[in-house]
C-alpha positions as CSV (number, residue, x, y, z in Angstrom):
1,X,-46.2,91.0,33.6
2,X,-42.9,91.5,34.9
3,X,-42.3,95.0,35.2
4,X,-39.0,96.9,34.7
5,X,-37.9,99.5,37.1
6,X,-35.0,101.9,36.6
7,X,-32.3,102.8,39.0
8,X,-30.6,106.4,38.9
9,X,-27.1,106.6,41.0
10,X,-25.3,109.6,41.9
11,X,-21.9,108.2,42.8
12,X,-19.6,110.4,44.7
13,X,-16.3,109.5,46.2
14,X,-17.8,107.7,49.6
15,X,-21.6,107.7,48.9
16,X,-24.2,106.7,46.4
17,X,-27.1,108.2,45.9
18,X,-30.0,105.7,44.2
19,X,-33.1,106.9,42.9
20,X,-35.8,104.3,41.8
21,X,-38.5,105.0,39.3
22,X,-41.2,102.3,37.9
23,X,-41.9,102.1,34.1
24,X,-44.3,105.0,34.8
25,X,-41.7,107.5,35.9
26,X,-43.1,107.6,39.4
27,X,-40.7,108.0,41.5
28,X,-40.5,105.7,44.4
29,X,-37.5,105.6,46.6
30,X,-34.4,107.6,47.0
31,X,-31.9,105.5,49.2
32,X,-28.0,107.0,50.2
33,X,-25.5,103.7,50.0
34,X,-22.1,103.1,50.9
35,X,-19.6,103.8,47.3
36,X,-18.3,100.5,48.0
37,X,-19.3,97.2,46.7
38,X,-20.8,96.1,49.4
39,X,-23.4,99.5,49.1
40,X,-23.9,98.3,45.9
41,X,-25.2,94.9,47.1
42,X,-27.2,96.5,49.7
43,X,-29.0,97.7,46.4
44,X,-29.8,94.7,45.0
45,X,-31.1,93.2,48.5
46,X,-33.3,96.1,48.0
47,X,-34.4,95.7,44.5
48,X,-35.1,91.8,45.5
49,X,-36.7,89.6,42.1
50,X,-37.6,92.9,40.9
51,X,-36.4,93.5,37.2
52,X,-34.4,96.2,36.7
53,X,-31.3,98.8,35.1
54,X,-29.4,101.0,36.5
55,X,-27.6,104.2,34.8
56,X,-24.8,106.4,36.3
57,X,-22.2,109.3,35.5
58,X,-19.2,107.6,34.4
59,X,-16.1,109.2,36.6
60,X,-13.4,108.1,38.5
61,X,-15.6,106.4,41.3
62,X,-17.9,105.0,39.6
63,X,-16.5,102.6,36.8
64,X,-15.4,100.0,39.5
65,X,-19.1,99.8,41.0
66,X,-20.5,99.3,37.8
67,X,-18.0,96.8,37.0
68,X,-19.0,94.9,39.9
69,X,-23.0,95.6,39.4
70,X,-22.3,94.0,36.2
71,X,-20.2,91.2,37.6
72,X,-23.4,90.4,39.6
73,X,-25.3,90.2,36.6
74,X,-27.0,93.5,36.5
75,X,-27.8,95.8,33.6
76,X,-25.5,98.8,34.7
77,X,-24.5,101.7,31.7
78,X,-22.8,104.7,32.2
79,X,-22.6,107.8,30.7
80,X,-20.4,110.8,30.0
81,X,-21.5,113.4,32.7
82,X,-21.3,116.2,29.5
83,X,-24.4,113.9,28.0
84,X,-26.6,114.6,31.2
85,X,-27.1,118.3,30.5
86,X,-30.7,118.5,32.5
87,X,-27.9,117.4,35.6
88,X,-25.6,120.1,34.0
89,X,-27.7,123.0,33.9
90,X,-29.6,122.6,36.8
91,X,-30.3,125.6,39.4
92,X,-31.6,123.2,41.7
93,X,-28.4,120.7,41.9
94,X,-28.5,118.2,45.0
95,X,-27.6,114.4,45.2
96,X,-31.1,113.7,45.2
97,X,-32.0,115.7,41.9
98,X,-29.2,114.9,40.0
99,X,-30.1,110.8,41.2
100,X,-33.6,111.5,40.0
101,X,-32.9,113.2,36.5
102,X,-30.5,109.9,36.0
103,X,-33.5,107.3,36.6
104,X,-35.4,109.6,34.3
105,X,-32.8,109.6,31.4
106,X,-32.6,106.0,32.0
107,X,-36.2,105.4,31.3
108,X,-36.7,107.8,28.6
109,X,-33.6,106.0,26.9
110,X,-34.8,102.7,27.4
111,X,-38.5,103.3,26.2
112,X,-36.6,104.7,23.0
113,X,-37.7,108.2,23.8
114,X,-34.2,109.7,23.7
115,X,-31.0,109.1,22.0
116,X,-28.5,108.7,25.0
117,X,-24.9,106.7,24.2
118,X,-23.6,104.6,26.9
119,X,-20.2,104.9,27.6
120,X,-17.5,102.0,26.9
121,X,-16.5,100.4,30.5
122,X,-13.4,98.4,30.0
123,X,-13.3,95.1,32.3
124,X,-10.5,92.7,33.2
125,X,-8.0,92.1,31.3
126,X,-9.1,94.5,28.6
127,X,-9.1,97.4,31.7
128,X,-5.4,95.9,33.0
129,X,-3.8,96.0,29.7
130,X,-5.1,99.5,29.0
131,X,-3.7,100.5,32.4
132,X,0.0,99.2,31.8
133,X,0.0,101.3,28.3
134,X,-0.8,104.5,30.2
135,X,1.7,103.3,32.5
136,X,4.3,102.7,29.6
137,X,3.1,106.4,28.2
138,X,3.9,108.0,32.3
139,X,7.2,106.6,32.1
140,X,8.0,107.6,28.5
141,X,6.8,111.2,29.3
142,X,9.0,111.1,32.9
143,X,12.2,110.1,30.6
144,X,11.8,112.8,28.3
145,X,11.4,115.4,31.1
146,X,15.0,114.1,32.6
147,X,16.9,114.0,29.4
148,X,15.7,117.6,29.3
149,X,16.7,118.4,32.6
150,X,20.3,116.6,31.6
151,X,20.5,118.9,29.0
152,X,19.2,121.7,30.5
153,X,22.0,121.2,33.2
154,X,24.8,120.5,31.1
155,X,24.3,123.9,29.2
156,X,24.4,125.7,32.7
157,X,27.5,124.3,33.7
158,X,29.4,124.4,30.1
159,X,29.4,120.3,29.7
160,X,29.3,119.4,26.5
161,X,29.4,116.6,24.1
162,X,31.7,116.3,20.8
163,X,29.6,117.3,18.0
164,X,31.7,115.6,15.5
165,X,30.7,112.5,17.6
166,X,27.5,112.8,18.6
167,X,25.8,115.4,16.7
168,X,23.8,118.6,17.6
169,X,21.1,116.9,19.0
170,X,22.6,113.7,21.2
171,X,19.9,111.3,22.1
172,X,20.2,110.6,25.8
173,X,19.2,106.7,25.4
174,X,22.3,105.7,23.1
175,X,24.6,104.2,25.4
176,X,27.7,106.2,23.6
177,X,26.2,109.0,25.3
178,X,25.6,108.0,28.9
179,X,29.3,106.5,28.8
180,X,31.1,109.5,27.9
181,X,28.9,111.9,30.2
182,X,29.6,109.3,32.9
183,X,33.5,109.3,32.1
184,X,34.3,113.3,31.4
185,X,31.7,114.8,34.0
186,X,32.5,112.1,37.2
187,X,32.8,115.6,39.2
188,X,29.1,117.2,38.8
189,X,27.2,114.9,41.1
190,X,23.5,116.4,40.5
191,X,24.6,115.6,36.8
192,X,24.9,112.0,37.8
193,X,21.9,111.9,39.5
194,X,19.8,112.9,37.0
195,X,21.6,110.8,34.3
196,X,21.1,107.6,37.0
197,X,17.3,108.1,37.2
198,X,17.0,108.3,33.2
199,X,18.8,104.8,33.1
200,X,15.9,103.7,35.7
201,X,13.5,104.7,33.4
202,X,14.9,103.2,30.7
203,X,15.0,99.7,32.4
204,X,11.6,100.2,33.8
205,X,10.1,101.1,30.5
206,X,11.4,97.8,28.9
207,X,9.7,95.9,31.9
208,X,6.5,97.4,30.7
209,X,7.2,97.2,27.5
210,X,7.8,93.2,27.8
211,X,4.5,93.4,30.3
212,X,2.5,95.0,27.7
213,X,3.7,92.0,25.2
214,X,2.2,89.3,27.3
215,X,-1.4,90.6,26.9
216,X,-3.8,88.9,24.7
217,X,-5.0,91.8,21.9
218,X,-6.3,92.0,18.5
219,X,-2.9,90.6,16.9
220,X,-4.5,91.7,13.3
221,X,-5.7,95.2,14.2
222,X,-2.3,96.0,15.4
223,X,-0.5,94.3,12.0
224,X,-2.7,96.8,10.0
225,X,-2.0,99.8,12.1
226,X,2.1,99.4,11.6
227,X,1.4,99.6,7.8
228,X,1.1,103.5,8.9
229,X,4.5,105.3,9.0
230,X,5.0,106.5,12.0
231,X,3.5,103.4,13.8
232,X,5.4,101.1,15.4
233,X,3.9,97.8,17.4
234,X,3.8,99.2,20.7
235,X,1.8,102.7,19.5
236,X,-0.1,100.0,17.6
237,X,-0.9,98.6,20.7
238,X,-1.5,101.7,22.6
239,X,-4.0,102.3,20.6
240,X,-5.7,99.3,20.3
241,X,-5.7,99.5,23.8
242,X,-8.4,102.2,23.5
243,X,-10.0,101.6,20.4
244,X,-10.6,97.7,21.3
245,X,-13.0,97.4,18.9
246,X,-13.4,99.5,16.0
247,X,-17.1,98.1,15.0
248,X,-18.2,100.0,17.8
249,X,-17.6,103.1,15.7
250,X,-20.4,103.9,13.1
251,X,-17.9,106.1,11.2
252,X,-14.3,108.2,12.0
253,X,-16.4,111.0,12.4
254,X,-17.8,109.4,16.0
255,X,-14.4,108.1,16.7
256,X,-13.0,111.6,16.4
257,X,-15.9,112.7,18.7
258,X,-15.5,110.5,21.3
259,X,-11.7,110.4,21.6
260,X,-12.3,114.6,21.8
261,X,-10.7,115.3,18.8
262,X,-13.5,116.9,16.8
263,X,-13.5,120.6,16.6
264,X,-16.6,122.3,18.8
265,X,-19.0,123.8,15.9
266,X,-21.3,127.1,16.1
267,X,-23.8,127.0,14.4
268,X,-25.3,130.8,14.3
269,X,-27.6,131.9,11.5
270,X,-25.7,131.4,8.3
271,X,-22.3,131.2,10.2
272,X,-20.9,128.0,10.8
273,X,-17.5,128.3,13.2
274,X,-15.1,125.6,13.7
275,X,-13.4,125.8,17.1
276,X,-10.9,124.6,19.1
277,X,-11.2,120.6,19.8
278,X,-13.5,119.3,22.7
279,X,-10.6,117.3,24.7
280,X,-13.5,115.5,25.9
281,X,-11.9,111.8,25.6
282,X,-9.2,109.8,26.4
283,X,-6.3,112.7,27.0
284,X,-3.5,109.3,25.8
285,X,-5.3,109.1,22.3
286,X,-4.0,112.4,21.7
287,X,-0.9,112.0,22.8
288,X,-0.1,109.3,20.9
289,X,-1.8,110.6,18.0
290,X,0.7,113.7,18.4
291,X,3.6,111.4,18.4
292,X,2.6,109.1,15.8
293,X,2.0,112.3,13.5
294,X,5.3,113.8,14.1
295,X,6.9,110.3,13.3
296,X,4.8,110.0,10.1
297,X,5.6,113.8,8.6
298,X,9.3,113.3,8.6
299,X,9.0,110.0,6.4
300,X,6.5,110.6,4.1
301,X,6.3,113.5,1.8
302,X,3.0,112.5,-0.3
303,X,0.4,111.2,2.6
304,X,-3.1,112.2,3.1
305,X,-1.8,112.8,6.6
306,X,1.3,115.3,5.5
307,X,-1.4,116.9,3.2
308,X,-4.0,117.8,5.6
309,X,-1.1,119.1,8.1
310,X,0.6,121.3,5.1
311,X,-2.6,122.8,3.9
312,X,-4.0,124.0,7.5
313,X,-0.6,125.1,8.1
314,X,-0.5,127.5,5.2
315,X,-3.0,129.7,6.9
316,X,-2.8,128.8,10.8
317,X,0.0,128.1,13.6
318,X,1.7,124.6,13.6
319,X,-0.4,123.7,16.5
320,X,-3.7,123.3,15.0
321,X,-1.9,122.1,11.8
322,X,-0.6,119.1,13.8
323,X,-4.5,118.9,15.2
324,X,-5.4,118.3,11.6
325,X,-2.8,116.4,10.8
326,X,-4.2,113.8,14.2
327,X,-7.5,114.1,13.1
328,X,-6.4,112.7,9.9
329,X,-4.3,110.3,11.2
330,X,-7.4,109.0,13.2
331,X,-9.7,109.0,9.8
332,X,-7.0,106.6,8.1
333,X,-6.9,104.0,10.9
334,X,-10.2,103.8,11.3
335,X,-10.5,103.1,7.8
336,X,-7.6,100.8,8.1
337,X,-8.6,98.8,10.7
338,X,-12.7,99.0,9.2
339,X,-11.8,98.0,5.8
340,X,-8.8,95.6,7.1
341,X,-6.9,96.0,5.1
342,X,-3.2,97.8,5.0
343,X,-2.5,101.7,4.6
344,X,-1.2,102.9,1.3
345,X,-0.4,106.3,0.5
């Protein structure tokens, strides 16, 4: 019989620590490898024609090892450090511990003893074209930081625009705008400056923005999620870019969960206590979330969205009413994009 052997890997930033457990839980090696490919190859010289799987923390250093584990056709998952609580709360916390307790999970998951979710890995061109959204989302924030520092200036030094012409609040991407500050304020050189560097944003944005275009993605999904005010194609994209797949969610309440945008819960007694939200996933799914929501309240009055964000409102700050308002938000695409078919109000 060919027996299965499980492989537990503390990855830090230059070394891997592998424990290796048989299907008994014995515990029969603990080797320290190079956090490089080729350390990871030195582990499966060791492991030879044995079968086996191997489980890590999933973290900065370890999703491109696993990728390449997998690439040599190896049964690699990782998971959420926050899921490995035995590693968590452990007084006696060492490389070789923790590497154990990972084999262990890994077993017990496998042998369906525990319940234990894998985290989504990303590879290729599903990883690249997440990577130039956040890009796209860097640069976006960058530009809105500098036409606040534009403003900001321009108050200090008593430079102002017409109102008649350009309103109370001038947009610092209409090119009205960037002509007449470059025409009437020649003489304020830091002023310049900062108004150059928002125009090289601007351009470099629309690079991204034509990159992000090029990338095969779910062409459908991203139809749907524009039938949502407040949506536009590139958000829709942005989002997809995370999501990926939405039949890998049993329901909105685990998509809520593992984008961190379920509330913490206390459970004491009789006393149930919502909390603050766990922040536990991807930080850009809020952020766009927070966008798209501000987007959606100011054109539409009667939405389940507007409705959620009014009621909590009523009796808390705006803050956590625009958390309710994203949680919602995230509860009508995924039943957009589950049902497939268009949002109505």
């Amino acid at each position: 019989m060919n027996r299965m052997y499980y492989v537990g890997i503390d990855y830090h930033k230059s070394v891997a620590v592998a424990c290796i457990i048989d299907g008994k839980g014995k515990e029969l090696e603990t080797i320290e490898l190079p956090s490089t490919p080729e350390g990871m190859d030195m582990l499966i010289g060791k492991m030879g024609k044995k079968k086996f799987k191997v489980l890590g923390e999933a973290f900065t250093y370890s999703i491109d090892l696993h990728n390449h584990l997998i690439g040599k056709g190896v049964s690699s998952e990782l998971v959420r450090p926050t899921d490995l609580k035995l590693i968590t709360h452990s007084k006696k916390k060492t490389d070789k511990n923790d590497a154990a307790t990972i084999a262990w999970y890994l077993r017990m998951k496998e042998t369906d003893q525990i319940k234990l979710n894998y985290s989504f890995i990303l590879r290729d061109k599903q990883l690249e074209f997440r990577s130039v959204c956040r890009l796209r989302e860097k640069i976006s924030d960058l530009k809105g930081q500098m036409s606040q520092q534009i403003k900001s200036h321009m108050r200090c030094n008593g430079e102002y625009l017409p109102v008649k012409e350009f309103g109370d609040n001038p947009k610092m991407s209409v090119k009205r705008v960037q002509k007449y500050i470059i025409e009437n304020f020649d003489g304020d050189f830091t002023l310049q400056e900062y108004l150059r560097e928002y125009i090289y944003l601007e351009e470099r944005s629309k690079e991204v923005e034509k990159e992000m275009t090029r990338f095969e993605f779910d062409k459908e999904a991203v139809r749907l999620l524009e039938t949502i005010p407040g949506i536009g194609e590139l958000s829709a994209m942005e989002l997809m870019s995370m999501i990926v797949d939405i039949s890998r969610f049993p329901s909105s309440d685990v998509m809520r969960a593992y984008f961190g945008m379920a509330p913490k819960v206390r459970d004491s007694g009789d006393d149930v206590n919502h909390g603050h939200v766990t922040k536990q996933g991807d930080p850009m799914m809020r952020h766009v979330a927070d966008r798209v929501v501000r987007l959606h309240l100011m054109h539409s009055d009667e939405s389940v969205i507007r409705k959620s964000y009014e009621s909590v409102r009523k009796r808390s700050n705006h803050g956590v009413a625009m958390m309710a308002a994203s949680n919602k938000l995230l509860d009508v695409i995924f039943s957009v994009l589950s049902n497939k078919k268009p949002y109505y109000c």
